[in-house]
C-alpha positions as CSV (number, residue, x, y, z in Angstrom):
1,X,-18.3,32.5,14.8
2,X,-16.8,33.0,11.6
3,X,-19.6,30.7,9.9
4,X,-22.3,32.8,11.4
5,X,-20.5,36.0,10.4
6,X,-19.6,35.4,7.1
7,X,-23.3,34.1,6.3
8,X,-24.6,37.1,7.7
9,X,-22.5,39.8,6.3
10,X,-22.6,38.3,3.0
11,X,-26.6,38.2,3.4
12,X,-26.3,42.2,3.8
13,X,-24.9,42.2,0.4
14,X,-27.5,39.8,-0.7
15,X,-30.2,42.6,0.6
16,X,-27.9,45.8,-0.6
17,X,-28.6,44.4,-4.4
18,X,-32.1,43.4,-3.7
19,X,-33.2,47.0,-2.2
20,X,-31.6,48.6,-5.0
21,X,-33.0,46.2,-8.1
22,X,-36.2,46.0,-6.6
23,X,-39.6,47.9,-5.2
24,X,-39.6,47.7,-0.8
25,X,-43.1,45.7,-1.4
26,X,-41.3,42.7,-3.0
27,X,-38.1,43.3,-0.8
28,X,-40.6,43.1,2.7
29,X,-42.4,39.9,0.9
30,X,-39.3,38.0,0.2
31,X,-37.3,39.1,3.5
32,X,-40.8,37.9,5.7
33,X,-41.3,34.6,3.0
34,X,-37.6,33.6,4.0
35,X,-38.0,34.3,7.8
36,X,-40.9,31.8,7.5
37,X,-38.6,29.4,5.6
38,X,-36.0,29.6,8.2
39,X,-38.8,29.5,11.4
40,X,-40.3,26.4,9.9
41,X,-37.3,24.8,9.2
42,X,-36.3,25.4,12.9
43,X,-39.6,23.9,13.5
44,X,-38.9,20.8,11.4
45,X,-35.4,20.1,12.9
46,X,-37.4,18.6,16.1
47,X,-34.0,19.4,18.1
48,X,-32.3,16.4,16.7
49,X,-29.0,18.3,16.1
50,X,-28.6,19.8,19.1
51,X,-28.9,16.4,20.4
52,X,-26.7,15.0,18.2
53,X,-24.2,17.0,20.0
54,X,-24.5,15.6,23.3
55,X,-24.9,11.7,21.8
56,X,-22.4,11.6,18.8
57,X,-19.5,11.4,21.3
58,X,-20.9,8.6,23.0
59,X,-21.8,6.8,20.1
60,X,-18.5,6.1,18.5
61,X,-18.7,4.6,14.8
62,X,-22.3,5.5,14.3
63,X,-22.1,9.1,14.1
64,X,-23.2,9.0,10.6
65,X,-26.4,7.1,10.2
66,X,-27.2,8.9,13.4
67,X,-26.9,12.1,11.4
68,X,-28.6,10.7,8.3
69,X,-31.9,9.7,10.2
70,X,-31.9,13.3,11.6
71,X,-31.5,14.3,8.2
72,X,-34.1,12.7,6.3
73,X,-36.5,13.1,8.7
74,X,-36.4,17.1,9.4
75,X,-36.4,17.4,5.3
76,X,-39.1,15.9,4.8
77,X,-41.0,17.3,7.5
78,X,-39.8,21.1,6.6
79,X,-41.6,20.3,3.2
80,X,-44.8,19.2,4.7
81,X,-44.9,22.3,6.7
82,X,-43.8,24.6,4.2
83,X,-46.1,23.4,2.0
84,X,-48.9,24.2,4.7
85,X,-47.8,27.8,5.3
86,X,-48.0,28.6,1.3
87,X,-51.5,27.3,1.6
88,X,-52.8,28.8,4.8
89,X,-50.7,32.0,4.9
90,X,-52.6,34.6,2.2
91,X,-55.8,33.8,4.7
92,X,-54.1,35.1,7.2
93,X,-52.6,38.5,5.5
94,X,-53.6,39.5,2.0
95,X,-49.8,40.2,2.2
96,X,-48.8,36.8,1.7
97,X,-50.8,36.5,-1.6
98,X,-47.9,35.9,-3.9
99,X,-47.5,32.4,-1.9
100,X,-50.4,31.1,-4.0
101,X,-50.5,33.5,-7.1
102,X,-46.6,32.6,-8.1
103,X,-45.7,29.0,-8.7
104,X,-42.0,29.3,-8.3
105,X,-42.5,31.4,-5.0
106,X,-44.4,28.7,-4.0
107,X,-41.9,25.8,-4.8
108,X,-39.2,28.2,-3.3
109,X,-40.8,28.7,0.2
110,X,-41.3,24.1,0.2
111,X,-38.1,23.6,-1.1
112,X,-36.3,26.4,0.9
113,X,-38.4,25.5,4.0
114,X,-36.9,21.5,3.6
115,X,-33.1,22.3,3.3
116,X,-33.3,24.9,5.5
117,X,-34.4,21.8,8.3
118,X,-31.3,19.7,7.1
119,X,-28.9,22.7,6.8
120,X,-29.7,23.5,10.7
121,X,-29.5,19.8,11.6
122,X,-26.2,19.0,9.9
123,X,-24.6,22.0,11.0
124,X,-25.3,21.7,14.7
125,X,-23.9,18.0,14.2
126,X,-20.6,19.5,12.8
127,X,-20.0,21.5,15.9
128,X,-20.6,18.2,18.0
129,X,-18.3,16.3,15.6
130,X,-15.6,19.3,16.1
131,X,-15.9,19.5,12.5
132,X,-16.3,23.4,12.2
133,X,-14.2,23.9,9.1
134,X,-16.9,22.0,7.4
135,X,-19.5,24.1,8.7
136,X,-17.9,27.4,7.8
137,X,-17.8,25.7,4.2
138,X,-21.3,25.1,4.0
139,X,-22.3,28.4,5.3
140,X,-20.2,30.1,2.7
141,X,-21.3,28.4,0.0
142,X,-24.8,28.8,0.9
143,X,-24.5,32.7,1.8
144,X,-22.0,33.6,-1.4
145,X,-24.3,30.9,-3.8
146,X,-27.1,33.3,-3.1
147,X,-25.5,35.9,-3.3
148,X,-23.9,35.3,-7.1
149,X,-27.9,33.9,-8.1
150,X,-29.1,37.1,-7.5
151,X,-26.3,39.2,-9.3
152,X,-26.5,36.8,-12.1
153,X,-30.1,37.4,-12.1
154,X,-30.3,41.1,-12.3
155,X,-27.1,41.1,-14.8
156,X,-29.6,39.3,-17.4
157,X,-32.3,41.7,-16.5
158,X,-34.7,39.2,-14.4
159,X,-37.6,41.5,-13.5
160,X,-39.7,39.0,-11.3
161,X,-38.1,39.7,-7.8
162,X,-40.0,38.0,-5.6
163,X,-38.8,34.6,-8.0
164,X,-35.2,35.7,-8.2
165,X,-34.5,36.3,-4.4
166,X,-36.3,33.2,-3.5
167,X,-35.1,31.1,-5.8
168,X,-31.4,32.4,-5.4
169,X,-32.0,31.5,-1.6
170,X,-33.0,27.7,-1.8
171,X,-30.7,26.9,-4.8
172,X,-28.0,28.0,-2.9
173,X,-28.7,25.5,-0.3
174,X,-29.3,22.9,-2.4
175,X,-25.7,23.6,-3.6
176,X,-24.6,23.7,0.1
177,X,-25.6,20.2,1.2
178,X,-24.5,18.9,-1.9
179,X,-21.1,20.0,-1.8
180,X,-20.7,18.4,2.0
181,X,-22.1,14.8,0.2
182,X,-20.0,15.4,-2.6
183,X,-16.8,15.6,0.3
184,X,-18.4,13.1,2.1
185,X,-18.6,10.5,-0.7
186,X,-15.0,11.6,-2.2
187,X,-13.7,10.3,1.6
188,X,-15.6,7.2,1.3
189,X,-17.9,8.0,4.1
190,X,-21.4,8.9,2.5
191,X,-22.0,4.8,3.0
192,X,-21.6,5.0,6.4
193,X,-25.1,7.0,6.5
194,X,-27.1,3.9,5.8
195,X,-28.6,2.4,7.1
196,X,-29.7,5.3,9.2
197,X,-30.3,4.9,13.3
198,X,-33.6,5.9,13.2
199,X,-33.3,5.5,16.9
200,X,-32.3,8.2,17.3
201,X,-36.0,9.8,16.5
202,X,-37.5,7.1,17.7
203,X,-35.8,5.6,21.3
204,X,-34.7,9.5,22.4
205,X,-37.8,11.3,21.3
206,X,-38.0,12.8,24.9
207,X,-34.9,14.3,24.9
208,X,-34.8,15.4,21.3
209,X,-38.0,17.3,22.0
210,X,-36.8,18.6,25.1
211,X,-33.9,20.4,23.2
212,X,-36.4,21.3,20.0
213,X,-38.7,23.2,22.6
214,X,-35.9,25.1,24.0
215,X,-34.5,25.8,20.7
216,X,-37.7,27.2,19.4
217,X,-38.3,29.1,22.5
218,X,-35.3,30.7,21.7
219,X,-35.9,31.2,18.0
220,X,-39.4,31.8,17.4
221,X,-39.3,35.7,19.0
222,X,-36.7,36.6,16.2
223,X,-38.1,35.1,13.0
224,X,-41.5,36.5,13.7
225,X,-40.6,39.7,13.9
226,X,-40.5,40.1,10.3
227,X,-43.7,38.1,9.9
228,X,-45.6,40.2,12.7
229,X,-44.3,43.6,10.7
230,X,-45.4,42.3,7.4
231,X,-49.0,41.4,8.9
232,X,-49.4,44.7,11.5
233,X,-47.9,47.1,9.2
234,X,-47.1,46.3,5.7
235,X,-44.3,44.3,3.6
236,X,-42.9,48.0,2.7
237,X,-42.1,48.9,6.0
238,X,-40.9,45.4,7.1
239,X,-38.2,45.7,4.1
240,X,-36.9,48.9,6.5
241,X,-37.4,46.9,9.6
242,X,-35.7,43.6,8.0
243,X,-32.6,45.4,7.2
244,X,-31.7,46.9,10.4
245,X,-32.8,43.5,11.9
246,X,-30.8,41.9,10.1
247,X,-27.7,44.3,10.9
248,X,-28.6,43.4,14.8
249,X,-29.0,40.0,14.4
250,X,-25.0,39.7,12.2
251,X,-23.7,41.1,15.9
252,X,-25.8,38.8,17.5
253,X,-23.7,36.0,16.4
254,X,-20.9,36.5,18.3
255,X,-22.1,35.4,21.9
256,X,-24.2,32.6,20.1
257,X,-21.4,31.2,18.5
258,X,-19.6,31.5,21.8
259,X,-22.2,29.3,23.9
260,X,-22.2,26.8,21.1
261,X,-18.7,26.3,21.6
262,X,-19.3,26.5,25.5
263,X,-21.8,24.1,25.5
264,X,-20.2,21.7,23.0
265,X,-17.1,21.7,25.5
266,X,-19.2,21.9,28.8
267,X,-21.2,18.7,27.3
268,X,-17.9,16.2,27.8
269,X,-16.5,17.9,30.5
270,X,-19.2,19.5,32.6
271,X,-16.6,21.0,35.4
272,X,-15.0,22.9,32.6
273,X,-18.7,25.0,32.7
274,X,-17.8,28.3,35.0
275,X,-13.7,28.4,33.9
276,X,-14.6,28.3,30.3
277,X,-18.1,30.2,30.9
278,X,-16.2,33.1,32.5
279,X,-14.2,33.5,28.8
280,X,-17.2,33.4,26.7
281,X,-19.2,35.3,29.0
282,X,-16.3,38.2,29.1
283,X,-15.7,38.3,25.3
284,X,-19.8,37.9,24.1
285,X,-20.2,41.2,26.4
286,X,-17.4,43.0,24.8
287,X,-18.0,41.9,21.5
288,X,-21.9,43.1,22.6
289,X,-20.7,46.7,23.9
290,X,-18.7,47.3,20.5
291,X,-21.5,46.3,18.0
292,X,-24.0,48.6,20.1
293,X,-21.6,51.2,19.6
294,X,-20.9,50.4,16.2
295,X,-24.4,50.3,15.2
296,X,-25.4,53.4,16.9
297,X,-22.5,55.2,15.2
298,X,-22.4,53.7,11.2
299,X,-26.0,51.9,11.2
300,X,-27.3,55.2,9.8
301,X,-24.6,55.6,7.2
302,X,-25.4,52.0,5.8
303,X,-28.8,51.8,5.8
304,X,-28.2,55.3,3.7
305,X,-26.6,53.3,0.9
306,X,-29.5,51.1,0.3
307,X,-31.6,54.4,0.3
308,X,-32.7,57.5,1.6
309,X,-36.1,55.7,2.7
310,X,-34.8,52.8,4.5
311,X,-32.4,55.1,6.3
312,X,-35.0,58.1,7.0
313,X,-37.5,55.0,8.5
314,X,-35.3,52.3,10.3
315,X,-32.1,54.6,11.5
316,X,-33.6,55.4,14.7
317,X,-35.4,52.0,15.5
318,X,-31.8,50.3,14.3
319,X,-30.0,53.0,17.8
320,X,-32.7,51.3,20.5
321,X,-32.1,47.8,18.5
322,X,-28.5,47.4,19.4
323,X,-29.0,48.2,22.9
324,X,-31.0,44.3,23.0
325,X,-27.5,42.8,22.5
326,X,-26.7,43.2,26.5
327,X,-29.8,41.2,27.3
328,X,-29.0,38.6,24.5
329,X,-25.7,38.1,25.7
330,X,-27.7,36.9,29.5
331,X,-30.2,34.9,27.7
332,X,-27.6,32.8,25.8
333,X,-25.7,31.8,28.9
334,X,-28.2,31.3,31.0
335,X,-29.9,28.4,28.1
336,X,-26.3,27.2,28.0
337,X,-26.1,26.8,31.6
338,X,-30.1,24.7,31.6
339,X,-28.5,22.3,28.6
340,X,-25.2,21.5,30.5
341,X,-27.2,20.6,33.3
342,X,-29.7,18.7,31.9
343,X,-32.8,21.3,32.5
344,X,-34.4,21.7,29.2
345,X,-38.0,21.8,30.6
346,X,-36.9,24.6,33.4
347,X,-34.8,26.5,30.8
348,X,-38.3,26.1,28.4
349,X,-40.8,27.1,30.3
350,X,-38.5,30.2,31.3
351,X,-37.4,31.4,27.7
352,X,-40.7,30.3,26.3
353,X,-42.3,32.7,28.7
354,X,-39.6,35.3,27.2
355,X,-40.4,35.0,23.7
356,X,-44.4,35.4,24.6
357,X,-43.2,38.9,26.1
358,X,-41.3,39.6,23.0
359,X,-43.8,39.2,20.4
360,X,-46.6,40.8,22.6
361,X,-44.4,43.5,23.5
362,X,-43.0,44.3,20.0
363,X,-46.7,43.7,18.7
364,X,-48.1,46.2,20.9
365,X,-45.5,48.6,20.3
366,X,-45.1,48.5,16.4
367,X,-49.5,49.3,16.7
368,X,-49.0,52.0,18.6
369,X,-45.8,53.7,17.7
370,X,-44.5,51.9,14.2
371,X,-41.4,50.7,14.3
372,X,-39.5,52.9,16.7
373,X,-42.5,51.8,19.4
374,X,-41.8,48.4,18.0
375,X,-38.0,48.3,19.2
376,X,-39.1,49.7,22.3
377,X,-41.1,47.3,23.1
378,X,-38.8,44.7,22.2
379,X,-35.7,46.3,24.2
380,X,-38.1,46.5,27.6
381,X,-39.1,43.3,27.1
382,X,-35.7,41.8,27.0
383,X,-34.0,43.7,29.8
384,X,-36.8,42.5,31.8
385,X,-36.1,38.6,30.7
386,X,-32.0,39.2,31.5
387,X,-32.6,40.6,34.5
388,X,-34.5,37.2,35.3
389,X,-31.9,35.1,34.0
390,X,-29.1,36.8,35.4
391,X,-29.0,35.0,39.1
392,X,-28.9,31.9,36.9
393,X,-25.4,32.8,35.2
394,X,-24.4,34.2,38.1
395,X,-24.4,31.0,40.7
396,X,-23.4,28.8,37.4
397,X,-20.3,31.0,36.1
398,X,-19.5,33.8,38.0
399,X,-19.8,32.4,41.8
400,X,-17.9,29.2,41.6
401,X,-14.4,30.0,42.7
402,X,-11.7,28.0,40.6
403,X,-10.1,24.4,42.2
404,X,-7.2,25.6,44.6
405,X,-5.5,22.4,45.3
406,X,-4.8,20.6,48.8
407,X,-2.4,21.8,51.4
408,X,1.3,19.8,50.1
409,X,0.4,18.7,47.2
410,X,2.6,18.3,44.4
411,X,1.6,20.9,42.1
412,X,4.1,19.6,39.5
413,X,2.6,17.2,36.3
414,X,4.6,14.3,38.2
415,X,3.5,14.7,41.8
416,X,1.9,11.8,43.7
């Protein structure tokens, strides 16, 4: 939780300097170029770290060449397909023209679009490793690396925005992942990667898709948003939309950070799925009701400090965004419950189905009512999905009641 925090409310910072050194048309470009980076390096992960999770425990010894096939693999596939989007994107919306006009934009988005494959990868197989203090390292390297690019930049008067944000972004990744092989090789264990169990893509290719669809279902609806803004409205008002999005998605976190852990837990010990699921279940809606309240309250105030226009435009759409946080908190046990079990086609077709009604609602709403019918859209859609989801959660977490042991038993730690 902390990880996803930190990177996120250090990211804020990263988009307080940029909307006050730079015009909204190069701030909505670079925020909808790096959702693209990070929804094609979700694409490129092919689910192999959320497998990892489930198979590194069973495969004592060989934990790290498993990792480094996973590693190598989602890389270089998040540069084939960044490479592809620069290309084919400025067909699509005149919007994305800098993609092809800008070398080191260009090189940015295929670079960023690479690490960002690896940096998903290895830091799902950290949390199967119970290795979250390395994670939480990663991530704040990554978010504060970006973060002191970009002041550096503007300090020496850099003046090509679009270059600076986007390059700030994928450096600091590349300083991220080489940080963990510089730990990894200081502890003697960057050998162990090689060679690497490309098995692991190979032999369990069902399963690793299984968990890649499911992951993308779940991830797809909130890294096009940006894009869909950008293409149906314009990159100036997606700089607006991006920054309230962004202030949703940091209290987001919380109950996804919580099912991680839950399933992560539930995966070795699969009774421990309603006690366990009650807690995170409990905490992610409290956690959910605060940062609504929270948002509906300050959100106003801080989008005011990166300017009157983003605070004018977005305040109101940021009020109806917070209220998605209740659903979220449904849809993330309810996938939680579909892994532990085993049912990652079910749990697909389900949250698949979910993220179509996202985009289509937020689509339709943003053309007929900008942003504000944008977030209404989004915010009908998604109560309708929990309201699906919720019998689900319920027969999984809520209805099992806890083990009451037999009549005369011993209840002592010594009793036969």
């Amino acid at each position: 939780m902390a990880s996803q925090v930190l990177t996120a409310g250090v990211g804020f910072f990263f988009w307080f300097v940029a909307a006050r050194r730079f015009d909204q048309e190069s701030v909505g470009f670079t925020s909808g170029a790096i959702s693209a980076m990070m929804l094609l390096g979700a694409l490129s992960t092919l689910g192999l770290g959320t497998l990892l999770i489930r198979e590194m425990p069973l495969s004592p010894g060989r934990e790290h060449r498993m990792l480094g096939a996973a590693l190598i693999v989602s890389a270089l596939l998040g540069g084939i397909i960044g490479a592809a989007f620069v290309l084919l994107a400025p067909a699509v919306s005149p919007e994305f023209a800098p993609l092809t006009q800008d070398a080191g934009v260009a090189v940015s988005v295929i670079v960023g679009s690479s690490l960002t494959a690896a940096g998903l990868n290895i830091d799902q197989a950290l949390i199967g490793l119970l290795h979250p203090g390395l994670q939480l390292l990663r991530n704040v390297v990554a978010a504060g690396g970006r973060l002191a690019l970009l002041i550096a930049g503007v300090l020496v008067g850099w003046q090509a925005g679009n270059d600076l944000m986007l390059g700030s972004w994928s450096l600091a990744l590349l300083l991220s992942l080489a940080l963990l092989a510089l730990l990894a090789l200081q502890r003697g264990r960057l050998r162990s990667v090689f060679p690497p169990a490309w098995e692991v893509v190979d032999l369990r290719r069902s399963t690793a898709l299984k968990h890649h669809v499911l992951n993308l279902s779940i991830q797809i609806p909130g890294w096009v948003m940006p894009l869909m803004t950008v293409a149906v409205l314009s990159a100036a008002v997606n700089a607006r939309f991006y920054l309230a999005w962004l202030l949703v998605g940091l209290a987001s976190f919380v109950p996804s950070a919580f099912t991680w852990s839950l399933y992560a837990g539930s995966a070795r010990d699969r009774s421990s799925l309603a006690r366990n699921g009650r807690i995170t279940l409990g905490l992610s809606l409290i956690a959910a009701v605060l940062s609504a309240l929270g948002l509906w309250v300050l959100g106003g105030p801080v989008l005011a400090l990166l300017g009157s226009a983003y605070a004018t435009v977005a305040a109101g759409p940021l009020r109806i965004l917070s209220l998605i946080l209740l659903p979220t908190v449904i849809k993330a046990h309810f996938v939680t419950v579909h892994r532990v079990r085993g049912s990652l086609t079910a749990a697909s077709i389900v949250v698949g189905g979910a993220g179509v009604l996202e985009i289509v609602a937020a689509t339709i709403g943003a053309r007929l009512g900008g942003l504000t019918g944008l977030s209404i859209g989004l915010l009908v859609a998604m109560t309708i999905e929990a309201i699906v989801m919720l019998p689900t959660v319920y027969d999984a977490i809520l209805a099992p009641l806890p083990a009451v042991a037999p009549a005369g038993a011993d209840p002592s730690p010594g009793g036969e």
